[in-house]
C-alpha positions as semicolon CSV with decimal commas, in nm:
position;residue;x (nm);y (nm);z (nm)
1;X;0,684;-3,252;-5,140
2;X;0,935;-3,467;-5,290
3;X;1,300;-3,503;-5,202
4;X;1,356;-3,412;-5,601
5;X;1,154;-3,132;-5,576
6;X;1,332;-2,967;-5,280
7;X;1,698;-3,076;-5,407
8;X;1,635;-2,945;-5,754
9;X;1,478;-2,635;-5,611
10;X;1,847;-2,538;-5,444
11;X;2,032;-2,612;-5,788
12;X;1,936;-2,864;-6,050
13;X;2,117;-3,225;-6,060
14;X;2,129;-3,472;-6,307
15;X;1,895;-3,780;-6,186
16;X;2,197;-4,035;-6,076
17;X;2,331;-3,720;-5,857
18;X;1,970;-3,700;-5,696
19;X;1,988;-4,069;-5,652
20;X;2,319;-4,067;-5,460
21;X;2,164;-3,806;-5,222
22;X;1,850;-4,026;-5,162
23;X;2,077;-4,276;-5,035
24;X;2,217;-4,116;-4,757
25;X;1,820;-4,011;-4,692
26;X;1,570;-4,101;-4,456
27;X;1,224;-3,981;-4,408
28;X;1,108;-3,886;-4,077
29;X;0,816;-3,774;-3,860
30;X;0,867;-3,552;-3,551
31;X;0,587;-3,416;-3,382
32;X;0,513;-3,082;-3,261
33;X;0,710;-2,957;-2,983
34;X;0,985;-3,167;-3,076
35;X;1,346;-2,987;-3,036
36;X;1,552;-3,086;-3,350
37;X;1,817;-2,921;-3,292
38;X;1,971;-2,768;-2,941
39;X;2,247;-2,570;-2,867
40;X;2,400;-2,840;-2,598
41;X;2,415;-3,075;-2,934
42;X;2,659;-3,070;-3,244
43;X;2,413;-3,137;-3,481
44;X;2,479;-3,405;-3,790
45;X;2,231;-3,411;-3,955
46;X;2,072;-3,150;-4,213
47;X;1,729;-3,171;-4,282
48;X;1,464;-3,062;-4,546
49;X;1,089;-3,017;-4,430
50;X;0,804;-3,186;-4,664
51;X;0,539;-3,098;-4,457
52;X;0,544;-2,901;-4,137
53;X;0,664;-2,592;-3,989
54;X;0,965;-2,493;-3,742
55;X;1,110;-2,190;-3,558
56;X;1,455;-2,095;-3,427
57;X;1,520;-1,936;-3,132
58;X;1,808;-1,839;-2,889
59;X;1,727;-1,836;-2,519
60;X;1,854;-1,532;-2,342
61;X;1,816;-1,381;-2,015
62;X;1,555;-1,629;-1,919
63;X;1,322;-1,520;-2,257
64;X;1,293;-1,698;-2,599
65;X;1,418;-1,496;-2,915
66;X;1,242;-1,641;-3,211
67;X;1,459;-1,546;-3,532
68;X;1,370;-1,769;-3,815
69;X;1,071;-2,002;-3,955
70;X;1,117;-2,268;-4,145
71;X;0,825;-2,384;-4,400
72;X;0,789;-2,672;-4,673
73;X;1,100;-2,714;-4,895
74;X;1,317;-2,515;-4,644
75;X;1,685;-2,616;-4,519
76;X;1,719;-2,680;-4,172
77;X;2,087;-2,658;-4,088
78;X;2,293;-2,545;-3,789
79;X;2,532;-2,397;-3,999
80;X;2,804;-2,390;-3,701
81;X;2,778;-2,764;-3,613
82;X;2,774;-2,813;-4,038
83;X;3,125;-2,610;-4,086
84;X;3,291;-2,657;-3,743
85;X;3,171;-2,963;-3,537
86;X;3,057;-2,773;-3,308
87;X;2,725;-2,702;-3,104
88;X;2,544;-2,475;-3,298
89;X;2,355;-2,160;-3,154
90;X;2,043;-2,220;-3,207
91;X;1,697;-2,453;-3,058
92;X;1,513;-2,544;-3,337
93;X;1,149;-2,619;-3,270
94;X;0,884;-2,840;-3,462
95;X;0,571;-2,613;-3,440
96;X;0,346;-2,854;-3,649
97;X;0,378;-3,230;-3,656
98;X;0,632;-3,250;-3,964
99;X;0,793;-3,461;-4,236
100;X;1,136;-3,430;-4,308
101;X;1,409;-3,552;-4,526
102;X;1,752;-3,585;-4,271
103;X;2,058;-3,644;-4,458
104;X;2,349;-3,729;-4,312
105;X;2,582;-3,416;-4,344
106;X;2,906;-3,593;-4,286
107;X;2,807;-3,875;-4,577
108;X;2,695;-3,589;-4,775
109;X;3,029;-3,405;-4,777
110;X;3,178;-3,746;-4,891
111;X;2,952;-3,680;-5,154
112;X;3,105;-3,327;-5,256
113;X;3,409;-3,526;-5,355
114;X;3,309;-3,761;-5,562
115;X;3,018;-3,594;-5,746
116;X;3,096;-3,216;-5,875
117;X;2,748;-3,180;-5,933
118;X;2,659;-3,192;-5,549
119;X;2,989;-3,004;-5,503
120;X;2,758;-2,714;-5,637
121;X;2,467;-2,803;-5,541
122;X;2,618;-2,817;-5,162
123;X;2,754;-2,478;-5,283
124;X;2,411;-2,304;-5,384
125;X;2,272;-2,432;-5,103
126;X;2,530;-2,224;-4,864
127;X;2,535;-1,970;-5,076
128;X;2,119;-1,921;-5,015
129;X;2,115;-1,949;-4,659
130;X;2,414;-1,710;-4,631
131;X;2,174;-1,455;-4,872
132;X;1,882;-1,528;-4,630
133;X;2,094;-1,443;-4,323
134;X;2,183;-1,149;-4,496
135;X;1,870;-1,034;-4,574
136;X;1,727;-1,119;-4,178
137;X;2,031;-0,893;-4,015
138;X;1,934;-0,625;-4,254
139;X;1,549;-0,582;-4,200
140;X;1,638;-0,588;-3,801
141;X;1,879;-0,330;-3,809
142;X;1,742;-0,103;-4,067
143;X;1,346;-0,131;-4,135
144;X;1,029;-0,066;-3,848
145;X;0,829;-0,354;-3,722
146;X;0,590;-0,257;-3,931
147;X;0,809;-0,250;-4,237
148;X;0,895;-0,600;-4,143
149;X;0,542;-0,729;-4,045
150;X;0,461;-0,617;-4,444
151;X;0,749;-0,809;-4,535
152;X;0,666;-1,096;-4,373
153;X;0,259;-1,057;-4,492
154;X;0,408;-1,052;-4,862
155;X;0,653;-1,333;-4,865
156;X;0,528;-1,567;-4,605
157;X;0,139;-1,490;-4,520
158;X;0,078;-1,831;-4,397
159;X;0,258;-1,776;-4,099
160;X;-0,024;-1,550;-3,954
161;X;-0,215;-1,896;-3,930
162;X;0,005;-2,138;-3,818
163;X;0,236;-1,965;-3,598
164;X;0,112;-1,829;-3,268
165;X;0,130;-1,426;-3,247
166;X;0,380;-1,463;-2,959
167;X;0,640;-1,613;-3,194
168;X;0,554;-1,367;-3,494
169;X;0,630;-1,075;-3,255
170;X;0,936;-1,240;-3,108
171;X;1,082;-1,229;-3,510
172;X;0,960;-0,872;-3,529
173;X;1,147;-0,812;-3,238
174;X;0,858;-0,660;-3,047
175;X;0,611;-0,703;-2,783
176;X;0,279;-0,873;-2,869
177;X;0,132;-0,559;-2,767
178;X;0,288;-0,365;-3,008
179;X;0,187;-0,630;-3,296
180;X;-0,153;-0,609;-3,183
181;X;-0,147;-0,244;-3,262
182;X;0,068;-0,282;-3,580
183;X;-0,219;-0,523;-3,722
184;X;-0,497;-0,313;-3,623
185;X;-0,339;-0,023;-3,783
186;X;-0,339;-0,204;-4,091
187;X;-0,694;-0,319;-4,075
């Protein structure tokens, strides 16, 4: 997937607006396992996946919450470390070898003043990921696992095959057990 294709899927820009972004843009590869991001870290950097897949999690009480998956054309962002400077609360893992675009988030909000065009862009771009959060907090306080295993069959089945089941329950917020039983019920 192509840096275009990603940036113009947050909010269309004009060509020499793309261009200024692809300057402060590198490629990279980061194998599986990889932490991107870590909560001892500010992080700097935002990054886009091309290829590849990635999970956040929180580590609590000794366990791993997973609470978000990130696929092809997805942000990854510590929104915290992006707003404040600070360490953000989250470990990002790789959980595929990946490609990613990493732009430099401090260059980039050089880039909000001089181009208005990125200024909204930059703008959509919160503006989704707050809607996504949104949307996250709601299905865990309000719908069943199961509701939210549908959910997640519907808008993201290729999860089921490249995430291990541990993980997927983890974001259901229950027991691997209890997904085992939530997918057999729906066999």
């Amino acid at each position: 997937m192509s840096l275009p294709d990603i940036l113009n899927s947050i909010y269309p820009l004009p060509p020499a607006s793309c261009d200024s972004i692809a300057l402060i843009t590198e490629k990279v590869s980061r194998k599986k396992g990889e932490l991107l991001f870590s909560t001892e870290r500010t992080e700097h950097f935002i990054y886009f996946i091309s290829r590849g897949i990635v999970r956040a999690f929180i580590n609590q009480d000794e366990r791993e919450f997973t609470f978000w998956f990130g696929l092809e054309r997805d942000v990854v962002i510590s929104m915290k470390s992006y707003i404040y400077d600070q360490p953000g609360y989250e470990y990002i893992e790789l959980l595929e070898d990946s490609e990613l675009y990493r732009i430099d988030a401090r260059a980039l909000q050089q880039l909000y003043l001089a181009d208005s065009h990125i200024a909204n862009w930059g703008r959509k771009l919160a503006e989704q990921e707050l809607v996504r959060t949104e949307e996250r907090l709601i299905a865990r306080q309000f719908k069943t696992a199961l509701e939210r295993y549908k959910e997640l069959l519907t808008d993201k089945p290729e999860l089921l095959q490249r995430v291990p089941l541990g993980y997927i329950a983890s974001y259901l917020g229950i027991t691997q057990v209890s997904l085992s039983r939530i997918r057999a019920g729906i066999k």
